[in-house]
C-alpha positions in Angstrom: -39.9 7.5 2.5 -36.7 9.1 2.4 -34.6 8.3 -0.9 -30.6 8.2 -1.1 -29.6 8.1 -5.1 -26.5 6.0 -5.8 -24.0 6.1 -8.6 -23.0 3.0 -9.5 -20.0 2.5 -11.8 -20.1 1.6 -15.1 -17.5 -0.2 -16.8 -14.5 -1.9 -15.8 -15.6 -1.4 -12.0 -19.2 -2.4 -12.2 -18.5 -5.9 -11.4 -16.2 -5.9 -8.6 -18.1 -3.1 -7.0 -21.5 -5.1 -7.7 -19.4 -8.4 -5.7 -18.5 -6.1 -3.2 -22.0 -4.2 -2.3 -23.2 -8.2 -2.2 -20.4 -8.5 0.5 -22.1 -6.1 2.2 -25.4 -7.1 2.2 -26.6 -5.0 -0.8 -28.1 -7.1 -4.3 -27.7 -5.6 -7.4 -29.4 -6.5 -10.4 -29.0 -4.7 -13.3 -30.9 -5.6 -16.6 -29.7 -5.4 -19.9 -29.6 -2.0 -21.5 -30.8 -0.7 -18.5 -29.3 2.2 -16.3 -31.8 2.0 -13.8 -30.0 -0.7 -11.4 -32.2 -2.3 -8.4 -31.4 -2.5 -5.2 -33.0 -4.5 -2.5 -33.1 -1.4 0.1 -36.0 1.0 -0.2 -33.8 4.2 0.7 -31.4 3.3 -2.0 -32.0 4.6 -6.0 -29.4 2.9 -8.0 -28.2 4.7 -11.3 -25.8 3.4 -13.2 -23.1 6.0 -14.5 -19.7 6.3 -16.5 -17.0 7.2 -13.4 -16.0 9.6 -15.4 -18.8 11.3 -15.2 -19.9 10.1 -11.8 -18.1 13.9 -9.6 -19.9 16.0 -12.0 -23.4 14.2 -11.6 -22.6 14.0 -7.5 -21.3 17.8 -7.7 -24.4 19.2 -9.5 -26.7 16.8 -7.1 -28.0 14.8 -9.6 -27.3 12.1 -8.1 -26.8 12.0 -4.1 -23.4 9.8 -3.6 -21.5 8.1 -5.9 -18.6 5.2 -6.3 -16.0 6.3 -8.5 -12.3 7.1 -8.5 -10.4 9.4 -7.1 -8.5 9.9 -10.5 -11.7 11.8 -11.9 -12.5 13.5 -9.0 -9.3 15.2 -9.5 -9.5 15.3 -12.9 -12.9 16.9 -13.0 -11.7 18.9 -10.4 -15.2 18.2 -8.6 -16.0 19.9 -5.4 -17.4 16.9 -3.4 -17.0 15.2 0.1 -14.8 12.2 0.0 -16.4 9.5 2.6 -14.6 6.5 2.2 -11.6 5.6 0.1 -12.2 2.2 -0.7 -9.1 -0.2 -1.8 -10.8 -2.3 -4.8 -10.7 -2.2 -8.1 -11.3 -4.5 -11.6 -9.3 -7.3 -10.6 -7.6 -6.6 -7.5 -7.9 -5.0 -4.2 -5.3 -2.6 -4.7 -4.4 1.0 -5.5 -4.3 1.8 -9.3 -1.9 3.9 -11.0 -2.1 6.0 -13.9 1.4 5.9 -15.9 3.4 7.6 -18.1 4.6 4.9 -20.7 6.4 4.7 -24.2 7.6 2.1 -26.1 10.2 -0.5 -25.6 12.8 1.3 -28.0 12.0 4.6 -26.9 14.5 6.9 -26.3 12.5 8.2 -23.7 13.7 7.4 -20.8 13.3 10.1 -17.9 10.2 12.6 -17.7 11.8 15.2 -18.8 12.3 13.4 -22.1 8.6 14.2 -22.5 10.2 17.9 -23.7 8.2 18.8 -27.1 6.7 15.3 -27.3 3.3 14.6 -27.6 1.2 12.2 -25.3 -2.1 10.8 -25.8 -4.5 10.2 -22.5 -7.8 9.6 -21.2 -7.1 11.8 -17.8 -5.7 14.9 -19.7 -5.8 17.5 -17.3 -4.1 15.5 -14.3 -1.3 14.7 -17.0 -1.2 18.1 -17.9 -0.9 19.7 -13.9 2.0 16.6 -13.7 4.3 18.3 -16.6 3.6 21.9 -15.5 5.0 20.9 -11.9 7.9 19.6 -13.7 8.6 22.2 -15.9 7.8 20.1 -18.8 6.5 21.4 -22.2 4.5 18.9 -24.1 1.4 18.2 -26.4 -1.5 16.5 -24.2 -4.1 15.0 -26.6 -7.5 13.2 -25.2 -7.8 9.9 -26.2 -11.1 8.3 -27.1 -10.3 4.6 -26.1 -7.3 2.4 -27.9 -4.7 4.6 -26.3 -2.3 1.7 -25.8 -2.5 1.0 -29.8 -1.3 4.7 -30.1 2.3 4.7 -29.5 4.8 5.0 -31.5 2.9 5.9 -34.5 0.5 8.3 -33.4 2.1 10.0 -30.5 5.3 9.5 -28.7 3.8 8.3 -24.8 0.8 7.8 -23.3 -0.9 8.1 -20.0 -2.6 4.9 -19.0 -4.6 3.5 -16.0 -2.7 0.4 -15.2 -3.2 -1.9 -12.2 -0.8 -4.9 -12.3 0.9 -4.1 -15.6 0.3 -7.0 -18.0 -1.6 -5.2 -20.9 1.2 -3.1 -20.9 3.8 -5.2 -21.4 1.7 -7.6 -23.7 1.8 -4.1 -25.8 5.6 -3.6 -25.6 5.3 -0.5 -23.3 7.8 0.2 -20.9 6.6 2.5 -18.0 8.8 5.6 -17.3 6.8 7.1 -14.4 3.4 7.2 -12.3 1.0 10.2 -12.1 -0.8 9.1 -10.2 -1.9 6.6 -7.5 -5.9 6.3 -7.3 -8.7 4.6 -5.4 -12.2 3.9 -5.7 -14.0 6.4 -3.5 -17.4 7.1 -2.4 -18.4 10.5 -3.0 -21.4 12.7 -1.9 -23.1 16.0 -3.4 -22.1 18.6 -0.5 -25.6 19.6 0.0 -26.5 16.2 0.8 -24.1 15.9 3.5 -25.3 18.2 5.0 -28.6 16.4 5.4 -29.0 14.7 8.6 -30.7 11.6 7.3 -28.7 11.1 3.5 -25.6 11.8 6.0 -25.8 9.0 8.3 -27.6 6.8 5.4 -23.7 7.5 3.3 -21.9 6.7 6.9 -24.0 3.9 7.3 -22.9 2.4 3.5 -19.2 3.7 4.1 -18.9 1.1 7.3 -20.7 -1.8 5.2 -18.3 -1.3 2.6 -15.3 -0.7 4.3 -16.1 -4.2 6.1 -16.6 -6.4 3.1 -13.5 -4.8 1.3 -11.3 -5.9 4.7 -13.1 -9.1 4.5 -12.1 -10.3 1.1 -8.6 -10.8 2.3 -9.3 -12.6 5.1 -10.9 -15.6 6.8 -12.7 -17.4 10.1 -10.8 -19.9 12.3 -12.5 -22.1 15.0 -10.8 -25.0 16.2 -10.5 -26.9 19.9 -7.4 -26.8 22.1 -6.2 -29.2 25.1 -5.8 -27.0 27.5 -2.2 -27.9 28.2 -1.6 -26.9 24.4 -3.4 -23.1 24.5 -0.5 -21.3 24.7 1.5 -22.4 21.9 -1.4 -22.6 19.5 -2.1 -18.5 20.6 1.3 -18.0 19.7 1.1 -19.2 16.6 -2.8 -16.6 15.6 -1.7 -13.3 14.1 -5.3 -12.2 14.8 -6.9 -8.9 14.2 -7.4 -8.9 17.5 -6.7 -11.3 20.8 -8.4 -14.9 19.6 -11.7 -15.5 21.5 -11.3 -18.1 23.9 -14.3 -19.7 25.6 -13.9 -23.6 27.7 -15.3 -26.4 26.6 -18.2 -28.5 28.6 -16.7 -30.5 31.5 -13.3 -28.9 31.7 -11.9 -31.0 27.6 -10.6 -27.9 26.8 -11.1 -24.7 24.6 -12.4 -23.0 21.8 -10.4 -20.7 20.1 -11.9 -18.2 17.2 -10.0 -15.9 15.4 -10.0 -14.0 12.2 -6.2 -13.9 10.1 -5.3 -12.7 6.4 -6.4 -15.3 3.9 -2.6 -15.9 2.0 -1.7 -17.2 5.6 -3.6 -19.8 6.3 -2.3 -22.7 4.5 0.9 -21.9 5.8 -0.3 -21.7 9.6 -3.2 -24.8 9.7 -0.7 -27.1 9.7 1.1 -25.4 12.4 -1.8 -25.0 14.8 -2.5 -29.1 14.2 1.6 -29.5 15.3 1.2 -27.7 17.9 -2.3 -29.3 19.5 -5.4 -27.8 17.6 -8.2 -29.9 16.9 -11.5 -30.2 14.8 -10.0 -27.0 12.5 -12.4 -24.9 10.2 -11.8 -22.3 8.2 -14.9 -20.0 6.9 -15.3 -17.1 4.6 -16.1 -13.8 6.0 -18.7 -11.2 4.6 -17.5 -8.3 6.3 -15.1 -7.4 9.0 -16.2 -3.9 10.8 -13.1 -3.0 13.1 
């Protein structure tokens, strides 16, 4: 039997991405100290691997495909094929960004500031190709871990992943600029692209997890509708596409499905009930495939 091998993230990523491949009809276990995660697909070898080093392993063709950012592709400057940029991340479904950030009393306050100073970071050599567009001449350090604890004392700004914020602020870091914006992408060795079967295998996972990403967000309606009432309750669906509409037994009515973004729905229940729905439910979606 044909084998695809697939990086899984460790680290901050390793839950959501663990939640999302569930989504998508994938189960994950991994054991305790283990590295060797199962999967419940006999074509899929799970490894579990640092993103950071996850472009090099996929590059070398260690490992086939791999989820991982596309802040250390770039920073590894990895010679893979990009099949899916996926929007998720630790805690939200979202873009991250890596930014530039200084204390509160800084007097750093543009990046040109950054002139002479030194800056501690995890994703050095992006940092560094940002200052050399700029013209900027600074000190880029690698930092181990702790890099928010670092400024003022031990360098003058850092470079940090950051996706809503918070742990900035809760640090007293002010951010001057971004990077970079990244997302979590799904990667493949080039050589295995080029195989038909590990191919359509990595298309095949790139449409299951593209469809329980889009579902996260959003959410099932069925309800019943008079049929003098149908057109104001359509009016009222922002649907990913046209509501299904199928008549009820003996001429009652309708059935209306639909699919709308999750944050709407409390808002628009109540307006579908004004305006004639019926028998309402709302149900959680797995995956949406376009």
């Amino acid at each position: 039997m044909s084998k695809l091998v697939l990086g899984i993230p460790k680290g901050s990523l390793q839950n959501s991405t663990c939640e999302m491949m569930q989504r998508a009809g994938f189960v994950v276990r991994i054991s305790e100290r283990s590295y060797y995660p199962s999967i419940n697909d006999d074509e899929l070898q799970g490894r579990l691997i640092r993103p950071q080093d996850m472009p090099r392993y996929v590059e070398k063709g260690i490992i086939d495909v791999g989820l991982t950012g596309a802040d250390w592709v770039e920073e590894n400057d990895s010679d893979v094929t990009v099949v899916a940029d996926l929007v998720y991340a630790k805690q939200l479904q979202a873009k991250v960004r890596w930014v530039i950030a200084v204390p509160e009393d800084s007097p750093i306050q543009t990046p040109s500031d950054l002139q002479g100073k030194k800056i501690a970071t995890e994703l050095v050599n992006v940092t560094m190709k940002y200052l050399k567009k700029r013209s900027i001449s600074a000190e880029v350090e690698f930092s181990h871990g702790a890099t928010e604890a670092k400024a003022p004392h031990l360098v003058d700004a850092i470079v940090e992943l950051t996706e809503t914020g918070s742990s900035l602020r809760a640090n007293k870091l002010r951010i001057v600029d971004t990077v970079m914006e990244s997302t979590t992408q799904l990667i493949i060795n080039n050589q295995s692209w080029k195989d038909p079967w590990k191919k359509e295998k990595t298309q095949n996972l790139a449409l299951l997890f593209t469809g329980a990403i889009t579902a996260r967000e959003k959410v099932g309606l069925k309800m019943n509708v008079p049929g003098d009432s149908l057109e104001d309750v359509i009016q009222k669906l922002p649907a990913l596409r046209k509501p299904t509409v199928s008549s009820l037994a003996e001429g009652s009515g309708y059935a209306v499905e639909t699919i709308i973004d999750e944050s709407i729905v409390r808002r628009i229940i109540p307006e579908l009930k004004k305006a004639g729905a019926e028998g309402i439910i709302e149900y959680p979606l797995n995956k949406v495939i376009p």
